[in-house]
C-alpha positions, 0 to 999 in steps of 0.5 A: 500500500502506498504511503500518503506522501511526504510531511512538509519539513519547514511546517514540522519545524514551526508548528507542533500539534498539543496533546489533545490534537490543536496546533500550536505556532510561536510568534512572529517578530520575537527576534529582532528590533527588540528594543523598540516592542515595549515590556507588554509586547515581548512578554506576548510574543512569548506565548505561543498562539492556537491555529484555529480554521481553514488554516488549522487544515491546511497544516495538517495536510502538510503534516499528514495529520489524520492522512492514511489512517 
């Protein structure tokens, strides 16, 4: 039987799937220009955010989640 295909290694590397099965992305714009974001801003960026929707979907297309099973 032939496999589904291949995982999207770039989208492995920047989204994780929680224990109960949502995908969790970390923030853009936590690298640079630091001194400019106040206090508040940085400590939001650290909080990584829920995927929610048709883009929830398309991630898991790419990570071959529930594909083949």
């Amino acid at each position: 039987m032939p496999k589904p295909g291949k995982t999207n290694r770039s989208m492995a590397k920047r989204f994780k799937i929680t224990g109960r099965g949502k995908i969790k992305q970390y923030r853009t714009m936590h690298s640079h220009y630091m001194m400019r974001k106040s206090k508040r801003r940085k400590r939001a960026l650290r909080i990584p955010a829920i995927v929610s929707g048709s883009v929830a979907k398309h991630i898991r297309k790419g990570l071959l989640i529930g594909v083949g099973d």
